[in-house]
N, C-alpha and C positions, 0 to 999 in steps of 0.2 A: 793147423798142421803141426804135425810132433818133430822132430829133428829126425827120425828117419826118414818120418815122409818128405822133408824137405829135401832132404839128402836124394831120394830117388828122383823129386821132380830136378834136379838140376843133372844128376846123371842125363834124362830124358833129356832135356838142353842141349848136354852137350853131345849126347848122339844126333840128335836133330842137326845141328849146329853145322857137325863136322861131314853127317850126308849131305845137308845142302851144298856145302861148299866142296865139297869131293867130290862130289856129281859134277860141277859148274866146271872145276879145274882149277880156280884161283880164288884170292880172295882174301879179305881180314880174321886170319885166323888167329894169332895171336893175342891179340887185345879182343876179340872174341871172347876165346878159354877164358881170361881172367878176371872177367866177370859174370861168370856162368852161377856162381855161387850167390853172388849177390841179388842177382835175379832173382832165383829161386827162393832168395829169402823175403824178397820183397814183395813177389807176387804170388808168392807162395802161402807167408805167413800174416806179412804185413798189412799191404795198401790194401782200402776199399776197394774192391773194382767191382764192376759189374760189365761180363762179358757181352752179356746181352744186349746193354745198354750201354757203350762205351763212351757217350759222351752226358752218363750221368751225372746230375749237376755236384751231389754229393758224392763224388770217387775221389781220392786221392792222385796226384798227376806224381809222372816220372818224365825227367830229362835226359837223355842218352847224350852230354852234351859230345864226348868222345863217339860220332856216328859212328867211327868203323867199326865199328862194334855190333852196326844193325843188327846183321846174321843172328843172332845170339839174341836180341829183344823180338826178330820175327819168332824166330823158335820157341821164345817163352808165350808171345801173344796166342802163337798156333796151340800151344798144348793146351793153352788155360781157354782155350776155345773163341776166341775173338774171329777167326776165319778158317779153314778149313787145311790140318797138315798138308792135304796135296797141293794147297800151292806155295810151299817150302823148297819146289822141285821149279818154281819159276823166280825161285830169285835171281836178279840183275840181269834177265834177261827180255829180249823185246817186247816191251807191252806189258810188264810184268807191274803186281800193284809192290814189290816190294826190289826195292831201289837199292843199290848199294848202300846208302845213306838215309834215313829216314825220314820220309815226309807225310807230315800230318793228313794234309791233304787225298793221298793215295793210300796207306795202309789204314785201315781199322785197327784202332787201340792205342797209335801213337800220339802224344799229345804237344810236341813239338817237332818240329823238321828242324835239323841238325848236320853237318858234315863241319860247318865252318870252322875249325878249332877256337874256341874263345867266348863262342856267341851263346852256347847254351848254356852254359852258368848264370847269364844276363835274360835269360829269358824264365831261366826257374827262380830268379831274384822276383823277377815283375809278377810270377802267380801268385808266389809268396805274398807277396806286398798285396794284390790285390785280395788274397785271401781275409788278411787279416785287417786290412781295413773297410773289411764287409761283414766282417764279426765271421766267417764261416771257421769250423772246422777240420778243415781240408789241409791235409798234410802235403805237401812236396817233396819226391827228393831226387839228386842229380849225381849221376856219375861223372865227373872229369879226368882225363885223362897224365898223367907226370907230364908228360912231354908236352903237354898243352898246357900248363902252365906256364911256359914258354910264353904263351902270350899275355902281353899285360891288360888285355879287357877282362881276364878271369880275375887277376887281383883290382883292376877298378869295383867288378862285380862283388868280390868279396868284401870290401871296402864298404859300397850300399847294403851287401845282406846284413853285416855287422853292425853299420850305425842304426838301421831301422830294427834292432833284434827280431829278424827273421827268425825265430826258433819253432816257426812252423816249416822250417825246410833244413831237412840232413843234406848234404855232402858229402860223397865218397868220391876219396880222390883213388884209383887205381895205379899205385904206384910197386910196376912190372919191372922197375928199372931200364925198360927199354923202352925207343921208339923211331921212327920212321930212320932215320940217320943210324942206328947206329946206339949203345950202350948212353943211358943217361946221363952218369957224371963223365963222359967224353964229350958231351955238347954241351950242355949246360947243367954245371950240380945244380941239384933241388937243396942242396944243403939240408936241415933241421925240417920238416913239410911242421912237424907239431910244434917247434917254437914260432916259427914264421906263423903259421893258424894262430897260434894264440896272442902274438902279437896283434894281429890283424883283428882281435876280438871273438873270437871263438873256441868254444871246449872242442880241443880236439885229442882225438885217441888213434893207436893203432891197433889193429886187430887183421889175425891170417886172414889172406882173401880165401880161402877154404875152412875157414872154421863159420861150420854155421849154427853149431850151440854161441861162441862167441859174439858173430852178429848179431843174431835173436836175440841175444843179452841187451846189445848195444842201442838197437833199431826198434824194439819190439814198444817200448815205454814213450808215453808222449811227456813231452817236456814242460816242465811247470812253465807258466807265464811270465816267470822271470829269469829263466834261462836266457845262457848266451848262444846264438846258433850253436850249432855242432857237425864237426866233419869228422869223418872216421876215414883214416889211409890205411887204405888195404894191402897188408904185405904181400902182393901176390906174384907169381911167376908169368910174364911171359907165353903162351900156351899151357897152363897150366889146366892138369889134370890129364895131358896129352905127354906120355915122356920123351914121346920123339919130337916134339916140339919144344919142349922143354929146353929140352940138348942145343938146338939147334940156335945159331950167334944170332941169328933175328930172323923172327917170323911173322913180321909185322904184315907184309902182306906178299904171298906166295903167290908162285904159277905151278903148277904141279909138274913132277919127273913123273916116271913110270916108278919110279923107287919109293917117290914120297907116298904117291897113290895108293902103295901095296902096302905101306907103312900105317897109313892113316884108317884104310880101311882093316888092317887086324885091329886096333886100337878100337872102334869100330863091335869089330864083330865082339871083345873081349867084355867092351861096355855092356850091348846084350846079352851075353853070358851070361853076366854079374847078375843081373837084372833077373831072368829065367830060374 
């Protein structure tokens, strides 16, 4: 895929994205948005996948380890055809195969089940590890979240990716400045994310979470066999790509007004415009 094409499938994301959860009323929309971009470069441009066959042995695995974010990795599975848009219209809702939070078990395409903050860094460690010590070439990579770094299983985790030179698996930390509480350096500063990575043993970069010539640059290349892992922190916004989320002091997870509704859905209509 070209950088426009990429550019449109993550449009599609985030229209998808913002009808599912507008439809519903509530929901992770914030941490949503902000990696809508990454997605689309990932399954866009990057990872092996095979829709058809999603637990093909040779595909490349993704970790959502920040779940609230599901909405946004259904939206991507639905387009790239792992099951069908209509039921993007039953999220979190009864019986539904797509759960607040992602589980491997119930949706087609996911290849970890995730909400617990902390755990899925430690889980895309162990594929890593088992990847390469089966000689395969199967890439990894894992979204975390700022605020969940908060927990210290993500630097125990990062600890193990770096002494066993995982450099078959990237890390994208999604640092939106915000999270569940509240502005990030009013709970806890992240301080330096790239001196701290490099400390810990890893090439780490940043790059806009909307730049997706700049990802591609970053993500697209596999790493010689004596690279150090690599995490890329993505400078991104919050509901981003959404300006009325944008605005707004935290949008981490909404109930909707009749205000926000009429709001999200021109956003909405404007995307499809774009698009037409």
């Amino acid at each position: 895929m070209s950088v426009n094409e990429v550019t449109q499938l993550a449009r599609d994301i985030r229209v998808a994205t913002l009808k599912s959860l507008t439809d519903l009323g509530f929901g992770h929309y914030g941490g949503s948005m902000s990696v809508v971009e990454t997605l689309a470069v990932l399954y866009g441009a990057v990872m092996n996948i095979d829709p058809a066959d999603p637990d093909w042995t040779g595909r490349d695995y993704f970790v959502l380890s920040k779940g609230h974010a599901g909405p946004a990795l259904y939206s991507t599975l639905a387009i790239k055809g792992y099951f069908p848009m209509e039921e993007l219209n039953t999220l979190n809702q009864n019986g539904t195969r797509l759960p607040s939070h992602p589980d491997r078990l119930k949706t087609r395409g996911v290849d970890a089940t995730t909400g617990s903050l902390g755990q899925g860094i430690s889980i895309a460690g162990g594929m890593a590890l088992a990847h390469k010590l089966a000689g395969r070439s199967n890439r990894v990579f894992c979204i975390v979240g700022d605020g969940e770094l908060n927990e210290g299983q993500c630097w125990e985790a990062f600890q193990f990716i770096a002494h066993h030179r995982l450099n078959n698996l990237t890390v994208f930390v999604d640092w939106n400045k915000q999270q569940l509480d509240g502005e990030l350096d009013e709970i806890i500063c992240a301080f330096d994310l790239e001196a701290k990575f490099r400390a810990f043993g890893f090439d780490a970069l940043t790059v806009k979470g909307d730049d997706i010539a700049g990802l591609l640059e970053v993500v697209q290349p596999v790493l010689p066999a004596d690279a150090r892992p690599q995490v890329v922190i993505l400078d991104s916004i919050k509901g981003q790509g959404v300006p009325y989320l944008e605005q707004l002091s935290n949008s981490h997870h909404l109930r909707l007004t009749d205000e926000m509704k009429t709001a999200l859905n021109e956003t909405i209509r404007q995307l499809e415009a774009a698009h037409d």
